[in-house]
C-alpha positions in Angstrom: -29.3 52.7 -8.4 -28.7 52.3 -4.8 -30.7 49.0 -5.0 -28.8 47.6 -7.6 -25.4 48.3 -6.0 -26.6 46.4 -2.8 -27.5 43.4 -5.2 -23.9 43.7 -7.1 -21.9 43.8 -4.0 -24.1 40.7 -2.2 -22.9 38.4 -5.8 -19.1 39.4 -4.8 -19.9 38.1 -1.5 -21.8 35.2 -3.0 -18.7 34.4 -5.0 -15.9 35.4 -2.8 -17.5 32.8 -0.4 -17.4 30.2 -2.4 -13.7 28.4 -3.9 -13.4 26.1 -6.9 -11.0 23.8 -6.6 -8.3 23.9 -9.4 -5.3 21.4 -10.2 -2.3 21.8 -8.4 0.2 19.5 -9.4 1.7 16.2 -9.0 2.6 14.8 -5.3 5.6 11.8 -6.2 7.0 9.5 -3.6 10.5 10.4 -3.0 13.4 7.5 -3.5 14.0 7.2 0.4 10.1 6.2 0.5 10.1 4.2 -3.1 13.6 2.3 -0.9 10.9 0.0 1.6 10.5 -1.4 -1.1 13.3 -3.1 -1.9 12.3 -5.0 -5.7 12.6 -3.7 -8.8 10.2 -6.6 -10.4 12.0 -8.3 -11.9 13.1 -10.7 -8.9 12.2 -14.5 -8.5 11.6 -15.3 -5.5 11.8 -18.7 -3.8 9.8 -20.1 -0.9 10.2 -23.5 1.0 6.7 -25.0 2.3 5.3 -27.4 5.2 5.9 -30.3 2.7 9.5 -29.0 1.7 8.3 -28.2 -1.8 9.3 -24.8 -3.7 6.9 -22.3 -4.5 7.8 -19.6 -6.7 7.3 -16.0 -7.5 7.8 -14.3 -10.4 8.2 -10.4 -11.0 5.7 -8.6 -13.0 7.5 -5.2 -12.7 7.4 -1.9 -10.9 4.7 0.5 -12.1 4.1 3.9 -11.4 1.1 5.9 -12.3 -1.2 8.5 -10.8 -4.7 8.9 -9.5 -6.6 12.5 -9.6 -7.2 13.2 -5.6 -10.2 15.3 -5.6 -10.1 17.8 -2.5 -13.6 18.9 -0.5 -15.0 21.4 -1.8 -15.0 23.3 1.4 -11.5 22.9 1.7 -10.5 25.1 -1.4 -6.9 23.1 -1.1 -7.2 22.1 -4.8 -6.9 18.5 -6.6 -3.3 16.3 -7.2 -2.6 13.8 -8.8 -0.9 10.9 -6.3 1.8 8.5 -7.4 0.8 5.0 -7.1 3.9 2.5 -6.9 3.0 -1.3 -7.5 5.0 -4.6 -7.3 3.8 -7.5 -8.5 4.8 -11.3 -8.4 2.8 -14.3 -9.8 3.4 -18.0 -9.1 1.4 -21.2 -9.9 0.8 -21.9 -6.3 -3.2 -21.4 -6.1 -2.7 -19.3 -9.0 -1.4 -16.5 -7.0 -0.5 -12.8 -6.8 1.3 -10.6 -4.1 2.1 -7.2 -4.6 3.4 -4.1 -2.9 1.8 -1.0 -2.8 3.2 2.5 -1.9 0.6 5.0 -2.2 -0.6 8.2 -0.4 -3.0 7.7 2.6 -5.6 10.6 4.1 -6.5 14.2 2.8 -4.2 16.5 0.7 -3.2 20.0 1.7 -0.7 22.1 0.4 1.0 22.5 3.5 1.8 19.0 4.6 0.8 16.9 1.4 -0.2 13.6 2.0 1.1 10.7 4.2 3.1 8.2 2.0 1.8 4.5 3.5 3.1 0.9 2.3 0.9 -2.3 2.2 0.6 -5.7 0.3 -2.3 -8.0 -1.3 -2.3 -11.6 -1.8 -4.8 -13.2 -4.4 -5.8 -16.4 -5.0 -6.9 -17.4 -8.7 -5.8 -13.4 -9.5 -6.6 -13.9 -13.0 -10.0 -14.3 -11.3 -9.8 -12.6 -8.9 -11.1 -14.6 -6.6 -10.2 -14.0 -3.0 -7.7 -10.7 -2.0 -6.0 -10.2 1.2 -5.2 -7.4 2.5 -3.0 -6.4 5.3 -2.4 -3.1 7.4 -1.0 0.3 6.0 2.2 1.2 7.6 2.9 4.9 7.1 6.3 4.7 5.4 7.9 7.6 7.2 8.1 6.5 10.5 7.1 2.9 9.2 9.0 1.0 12.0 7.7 3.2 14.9 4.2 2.9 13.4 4.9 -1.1 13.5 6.2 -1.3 17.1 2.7 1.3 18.0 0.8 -1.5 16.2 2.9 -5.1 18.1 3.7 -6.1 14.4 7.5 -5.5 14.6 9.5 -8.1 15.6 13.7 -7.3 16.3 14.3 -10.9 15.2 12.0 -13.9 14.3 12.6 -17.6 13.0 10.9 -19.2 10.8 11.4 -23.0 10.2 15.3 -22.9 10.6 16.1 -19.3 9.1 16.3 -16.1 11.4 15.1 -12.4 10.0 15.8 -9.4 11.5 13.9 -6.6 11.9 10.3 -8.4 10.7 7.3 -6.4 10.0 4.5 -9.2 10.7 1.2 -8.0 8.8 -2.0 -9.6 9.3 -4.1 -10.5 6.5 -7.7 -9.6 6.2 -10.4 -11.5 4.0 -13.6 -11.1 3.7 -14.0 -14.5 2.4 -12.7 -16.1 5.3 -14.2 -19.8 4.4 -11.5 -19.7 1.7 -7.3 -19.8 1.6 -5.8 -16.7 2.5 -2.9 -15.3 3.8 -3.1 -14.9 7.9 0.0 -13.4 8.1 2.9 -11.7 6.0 6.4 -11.3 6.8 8.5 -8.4 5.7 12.1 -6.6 5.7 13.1 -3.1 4.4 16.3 -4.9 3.7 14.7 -8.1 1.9 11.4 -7.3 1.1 8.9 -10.1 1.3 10.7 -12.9 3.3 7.4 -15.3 4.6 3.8 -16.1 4.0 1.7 -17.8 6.5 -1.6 -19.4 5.2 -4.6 -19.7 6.5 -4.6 -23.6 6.2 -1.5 -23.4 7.9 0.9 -23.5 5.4 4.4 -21.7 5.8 5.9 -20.4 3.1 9.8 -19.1 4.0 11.8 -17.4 1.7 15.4 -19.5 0.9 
């Protein structure tokens, strides 16, 4: 009897021990993060090139959708699902994308959630898929401090003739780097996407 006991309270051990992780809701973006980005998606966007020639980018919409986050098992914090929030525009120019993504960076807790972060793609031949860059994260709620920390904030910057103001200036990373991609993106809270600098040296400035 006494035997059995010992084995009974060694399983509530066993199983106080160990933690399953169970669903705990939905983490969202909230509008003053959703704001750095300042397109709906429905936008066209005009550019100016090297040879004075307009490039164009068309909206694709604003989608929102969410991704299970699956915690550690050690960590017994439990699983969320994370808001995604992705812009797309399209253009004929090499057949290309860009989009802005707002998303959740790092592990989950139920204490300090997860950091909101902002960054953008660029792809060439997208309906191939061909060649994606990407640029830093900036965590979106100290975004401009987390630019300065970085020396990719600029107070004021021309390009070609036009002035921006407060300029986030992102660096593009390809792993493909014998092809065209972007080598640097330029970006306002206030006007979103405002200039593209390719990697064959091509600057594209937003009218």
């Amino acid at each position: 009897m006494k035997k059995s006991s010992f084995k009974f309270f060694l399983l509530l051990l066993v199983l106080g021990g160990c933690c399953r992780n169970q669903y705990k809701g939905q983490i969202s973006l909230t509008e003053l993060q959703r704001a750095v980005n300042p397109f709906n998606g429905n936008e066209v966007l005009k550019f100016i090139d090297n040879n004075a020639d307009t490039i164009i980018y068309s909206g694709q919409g604003r989608e929102h959708s969410y991704e299970r986050h699956n915690a550690r098992a050690e960590s017994c914090e439990g699983d969320y699902d994370l808001e995604s929030d992705i812009t797309s525009f399209t253009s004929t120019y090499n057949s290309s994308r860009f989009c802005i993504n707002l998303t959740f960076s790092g592990d989950v807790s139920s204490d300090n959630g997860s950091d909101p972060v902002i960054y953008f793609q660029w792809t060439k031949n997208y309906e191939q898929s061909e060649v994606t860059t990407f640029t830093n994260q900036f965590h979106i709620d100290y975004m401009k401090d987390d630019a300065i920390q970085q020396g990719l904030f600029k107070d004021s910057l021309s390009l070609r003739t036009k002035e921006f103001y407060n300029v986030y200036t992102a660096p593009g990373l390809c792993y493909l780097s014998d092809s065209l991609y972007v080598d640097t993106l330029f970006y306002t809270e206030i006007q979103g996407l405002v200039g593209l600098k390719l990697s064959d040296g091509n600057l594209l400035v937003r009218e």
